[in-house]
C-alpha positions as CSV (number, residue, x, y, z in Angstrom):
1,X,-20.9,10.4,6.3
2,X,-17.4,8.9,7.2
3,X,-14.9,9.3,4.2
4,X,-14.2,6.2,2.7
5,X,-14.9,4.0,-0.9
6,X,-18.6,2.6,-1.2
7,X,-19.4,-0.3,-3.4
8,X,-22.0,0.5,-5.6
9,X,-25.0,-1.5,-7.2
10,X,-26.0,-1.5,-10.6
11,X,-29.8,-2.8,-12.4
12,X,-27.6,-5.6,-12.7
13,X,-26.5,-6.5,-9.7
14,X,-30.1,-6.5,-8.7
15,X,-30.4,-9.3,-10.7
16,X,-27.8,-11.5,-9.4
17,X,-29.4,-10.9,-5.4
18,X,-30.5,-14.8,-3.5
19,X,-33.7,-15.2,-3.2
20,X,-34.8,-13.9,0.6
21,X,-35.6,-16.4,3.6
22,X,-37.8,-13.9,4.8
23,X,-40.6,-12.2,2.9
24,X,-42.4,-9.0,3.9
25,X,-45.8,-11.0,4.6
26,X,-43.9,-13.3,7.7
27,X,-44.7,-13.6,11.1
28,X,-41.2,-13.2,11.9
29,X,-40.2,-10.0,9.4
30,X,-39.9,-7.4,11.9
31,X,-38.3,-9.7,14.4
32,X,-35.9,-10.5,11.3
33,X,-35.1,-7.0,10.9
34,X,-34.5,-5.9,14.5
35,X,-32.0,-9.2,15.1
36,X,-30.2,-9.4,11.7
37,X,-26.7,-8.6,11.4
38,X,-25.4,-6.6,9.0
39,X,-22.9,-8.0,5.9
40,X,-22.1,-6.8,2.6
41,X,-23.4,-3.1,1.5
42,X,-23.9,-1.2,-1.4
43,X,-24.7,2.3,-1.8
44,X,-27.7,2.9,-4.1
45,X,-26.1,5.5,-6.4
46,X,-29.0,7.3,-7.9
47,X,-31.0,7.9,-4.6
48,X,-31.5,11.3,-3.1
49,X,-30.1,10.7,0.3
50,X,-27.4,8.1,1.3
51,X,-29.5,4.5,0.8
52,X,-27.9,0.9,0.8
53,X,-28.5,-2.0,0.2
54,X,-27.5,-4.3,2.9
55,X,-27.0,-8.3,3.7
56,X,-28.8,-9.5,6.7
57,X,-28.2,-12.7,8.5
58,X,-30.6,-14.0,11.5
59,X,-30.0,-17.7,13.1
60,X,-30.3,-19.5,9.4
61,X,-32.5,-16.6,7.7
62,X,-30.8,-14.2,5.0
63,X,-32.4,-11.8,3.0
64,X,-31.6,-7.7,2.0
65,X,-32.8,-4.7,3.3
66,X,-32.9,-0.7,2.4
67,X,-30.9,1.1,5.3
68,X,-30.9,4.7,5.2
69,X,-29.2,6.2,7.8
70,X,-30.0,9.5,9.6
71,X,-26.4,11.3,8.7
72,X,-26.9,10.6,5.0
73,X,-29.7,12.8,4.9
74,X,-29.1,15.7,2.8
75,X,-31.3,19.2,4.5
76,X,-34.5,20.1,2.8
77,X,-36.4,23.3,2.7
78,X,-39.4,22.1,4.0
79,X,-39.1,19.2,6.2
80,X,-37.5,19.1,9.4
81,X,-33.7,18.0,9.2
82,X,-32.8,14.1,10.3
83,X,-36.1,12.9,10.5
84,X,-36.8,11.3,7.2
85,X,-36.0,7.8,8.4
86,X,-38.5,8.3,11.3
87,X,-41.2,9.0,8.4
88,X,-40.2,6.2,6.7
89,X,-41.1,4.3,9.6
90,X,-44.4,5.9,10.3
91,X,-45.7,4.8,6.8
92,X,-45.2,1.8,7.5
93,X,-47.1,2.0,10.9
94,X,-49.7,3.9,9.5
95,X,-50.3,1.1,6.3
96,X,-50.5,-1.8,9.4
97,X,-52.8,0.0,11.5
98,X,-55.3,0.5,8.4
99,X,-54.3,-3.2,7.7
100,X,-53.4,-2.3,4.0
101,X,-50.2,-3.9,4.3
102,X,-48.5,-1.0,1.4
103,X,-45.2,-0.8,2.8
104,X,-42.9,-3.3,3.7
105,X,-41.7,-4.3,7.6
106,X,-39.6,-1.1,8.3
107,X,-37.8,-0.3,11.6
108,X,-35.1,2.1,12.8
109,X,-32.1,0.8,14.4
110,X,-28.7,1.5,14.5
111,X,-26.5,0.3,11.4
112,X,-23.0,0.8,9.8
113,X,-23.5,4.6,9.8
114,X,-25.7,5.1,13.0
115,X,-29.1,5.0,13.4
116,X,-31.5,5.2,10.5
117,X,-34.5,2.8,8.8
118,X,-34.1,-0.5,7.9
119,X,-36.7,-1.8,5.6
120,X,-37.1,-5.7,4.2
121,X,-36.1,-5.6,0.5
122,X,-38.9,-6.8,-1.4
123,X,-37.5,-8.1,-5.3
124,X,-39.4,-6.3,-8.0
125,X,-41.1,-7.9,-10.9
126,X,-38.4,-6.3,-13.7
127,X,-39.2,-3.1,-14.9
128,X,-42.9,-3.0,-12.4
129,X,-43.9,0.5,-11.7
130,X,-47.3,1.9,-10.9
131,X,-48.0,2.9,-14.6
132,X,-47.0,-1.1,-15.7
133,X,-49.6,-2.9,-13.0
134,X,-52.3,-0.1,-12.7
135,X,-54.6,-1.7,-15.2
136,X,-54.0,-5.0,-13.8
137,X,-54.6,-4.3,-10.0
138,X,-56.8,-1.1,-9.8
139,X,-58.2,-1.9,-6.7
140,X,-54.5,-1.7,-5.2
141,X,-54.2,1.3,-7.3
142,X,-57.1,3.0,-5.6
143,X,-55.6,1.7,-2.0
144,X,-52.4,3.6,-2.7
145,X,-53.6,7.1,-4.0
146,X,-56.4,6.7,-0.9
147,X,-52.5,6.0,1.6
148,X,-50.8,8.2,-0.3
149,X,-53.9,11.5,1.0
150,X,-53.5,10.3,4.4
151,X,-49.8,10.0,4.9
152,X,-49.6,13.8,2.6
153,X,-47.2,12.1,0.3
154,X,-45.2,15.0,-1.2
155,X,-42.8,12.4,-4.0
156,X,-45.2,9.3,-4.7
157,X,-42.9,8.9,-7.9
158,X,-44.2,5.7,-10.6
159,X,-41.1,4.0,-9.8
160,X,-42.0,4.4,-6.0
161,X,-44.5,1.0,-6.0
162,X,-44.4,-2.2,-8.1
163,X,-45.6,-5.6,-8.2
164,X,-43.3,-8.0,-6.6
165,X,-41.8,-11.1,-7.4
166,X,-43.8,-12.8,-4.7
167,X,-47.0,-11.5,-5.3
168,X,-48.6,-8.3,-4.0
169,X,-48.2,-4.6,-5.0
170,X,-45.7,-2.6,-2.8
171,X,-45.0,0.9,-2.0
172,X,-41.5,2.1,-1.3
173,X,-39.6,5.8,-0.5
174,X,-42.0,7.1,1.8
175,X,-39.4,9.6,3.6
176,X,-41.6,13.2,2.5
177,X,-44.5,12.6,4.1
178,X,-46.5,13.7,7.1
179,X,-45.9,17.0,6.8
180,X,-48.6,19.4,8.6
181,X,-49.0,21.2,5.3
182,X,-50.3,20.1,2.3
183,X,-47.7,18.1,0.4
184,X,-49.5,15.7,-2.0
185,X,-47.3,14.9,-5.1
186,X,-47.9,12.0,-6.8
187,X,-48.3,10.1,-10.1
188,X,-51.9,8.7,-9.2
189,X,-54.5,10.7,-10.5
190,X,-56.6,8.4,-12.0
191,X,-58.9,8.4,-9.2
192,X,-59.2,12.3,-9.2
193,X,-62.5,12.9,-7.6
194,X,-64.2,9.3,-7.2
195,X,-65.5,8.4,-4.3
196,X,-63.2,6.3,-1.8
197,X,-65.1,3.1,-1.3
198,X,-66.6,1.6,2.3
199,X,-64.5,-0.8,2.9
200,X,-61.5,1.7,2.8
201,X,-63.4,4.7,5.1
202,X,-64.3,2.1,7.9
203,X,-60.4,1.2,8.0
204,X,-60.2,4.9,8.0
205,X,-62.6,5.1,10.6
206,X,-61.1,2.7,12.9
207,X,-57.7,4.2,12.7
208,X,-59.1,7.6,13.3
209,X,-61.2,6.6,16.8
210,X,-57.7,5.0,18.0
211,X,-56.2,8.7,17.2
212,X,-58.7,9.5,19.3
213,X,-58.2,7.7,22.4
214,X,-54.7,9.4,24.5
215,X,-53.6,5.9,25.7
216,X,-54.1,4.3,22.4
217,X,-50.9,2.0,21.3
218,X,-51.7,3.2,17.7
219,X,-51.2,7.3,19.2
220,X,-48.1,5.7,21.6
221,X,-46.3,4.5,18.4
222,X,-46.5,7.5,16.3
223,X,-45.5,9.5,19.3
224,X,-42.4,8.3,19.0
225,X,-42.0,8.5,15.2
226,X,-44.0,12.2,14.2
227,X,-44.0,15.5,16.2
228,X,-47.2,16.5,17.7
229,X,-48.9,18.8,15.2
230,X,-48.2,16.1,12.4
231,X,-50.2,13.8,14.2
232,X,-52.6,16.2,15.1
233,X,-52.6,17.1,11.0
234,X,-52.9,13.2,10.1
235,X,-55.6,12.8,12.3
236,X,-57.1,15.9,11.0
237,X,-56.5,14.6,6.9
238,X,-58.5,11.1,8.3
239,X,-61.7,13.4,9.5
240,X,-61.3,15.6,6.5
241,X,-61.7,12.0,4.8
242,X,-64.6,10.7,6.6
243,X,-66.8,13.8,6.2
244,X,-65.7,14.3,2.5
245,X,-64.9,10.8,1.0
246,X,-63.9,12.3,-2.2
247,X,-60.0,11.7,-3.6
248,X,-58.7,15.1,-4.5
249,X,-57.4,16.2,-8.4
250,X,-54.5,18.1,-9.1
251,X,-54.6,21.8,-8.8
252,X,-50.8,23.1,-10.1
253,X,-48.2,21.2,-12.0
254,X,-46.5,21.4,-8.8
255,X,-49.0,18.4,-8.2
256,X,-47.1,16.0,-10.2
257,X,-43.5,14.8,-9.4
258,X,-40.3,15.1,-11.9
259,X,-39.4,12.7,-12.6
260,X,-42.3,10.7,-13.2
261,X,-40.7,7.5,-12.4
């Protein structure tokens, strides 16, 4: 990152923010996020890369998004370096071709510090966290830990979905995922060894014959997001699913994230 003084944001700054013009259910969201320009930023001081929160402006739309830029990723062990924003992306392409809707409109494009994901800022219902709506929206519940198998989500953290202000439950920080080995952390056990119902596995289903097909916009998209053996592992992880349509329970503490939220 270039050397200079960031503004940062605190919880209650968050609560000052306008309401957005554009919300992540819009026809025009991705359009939105591809045109905007950017204004004021702030740096998101307790994430684990370089995250900000950024002003957009489009024609007479405003609203905020999460930009997290390729050079303010920090190296990790196990994932490939300067690709977390391109996995970012891929959740999000993965949740619309299952027609989940999960993560909000995300995109990479280039930004204040070079290219990296941009992703519509959905405002939180205070204090919302998986553990807060779980009772109240288990089917949504279910739907996430079911996502969560199928993208290998190795840091689905309680603080990393909510309920919105708007309506809806959202899930956010998706850069640790689609590794080719099994990653799976997460907070949602609940569903440890139920069966994952129909309507899910034909989604499943259906995303997993357009894996299938080499010309396949579905398969064209990823291509330009994931490498070739995590497709080949995602589309392996959707079989596995089909054949078995169980939801896995933890097998090592390793299993569950610190911290929780």
């Amino acid at each position: 990152m270039t050397d200079r003084r960031f503004q940062f944001i605190s919880e209650d700054d968050w609560a000052t923010l306008n309401t957005p013009d554009v919300g992540p259910q819009d026809e025009k969201a991705l359009e939105f996020l591809h045109k905007a320009t950017f204004g004021e930023s702030w740096l998101i001081h307790n994430a684990s890369n370089y995250t900000f929160l950024v002003e957009l402006n489009w024609s007479t739309f405003n609203a905020y998004g999460i930009y997290k830029p390729q050079m303010g990723e920090f190296p990790l062990w196990d994932f490939p370096d300067d690709t977390l924003y391109l996995r970012e992306c891929s959740a999000y392409e993965v949740s619309e071709m299952l027609g989940w809707g999960i993560v909000p409109p995300t995109v990479y494009r280039e930004g204040e510090f070079g290219i990296g994901s941009l992703q519509l800022y959905v405002p939180p219902i205070k204090d919302s966290n998986y553990f807060s709506f779980r009772a109240e929206y288990p089917s949504e519940a279910l739907r996430m830990a079911v996502f969560d198998v199928i993208i290998n989500n190795a840091d689905r953290k309680g603080g990393h979905c909510f309920e919105a202000q708007g309506g809806g439950v959202w899930g956010i920080d998706h850069g640790l995922t689609f590794h080719p080995e099994h990653k799976l952390r997460t907070v949602i056990w609940d569903f440890a060894e139920q069966e994952i119902p129909s309507v899910l596995l034909e989604d499943i289903r259906t995303l997993k014959n357009a894996l299938d097909q080499p010309k396949s916009t579905y398969l064209l998209t990823l291509g330009q997001l994931l490498m070739n053996e995590e497709i080949e592992a995602l589309r392996a992880r959707l079989e596995g699913l089909l054949k078995f349509p169980i939801l896995p329970r933890p097998m090592t503490r390793r299993d569950l994230p610190w911290p929780l939220l």
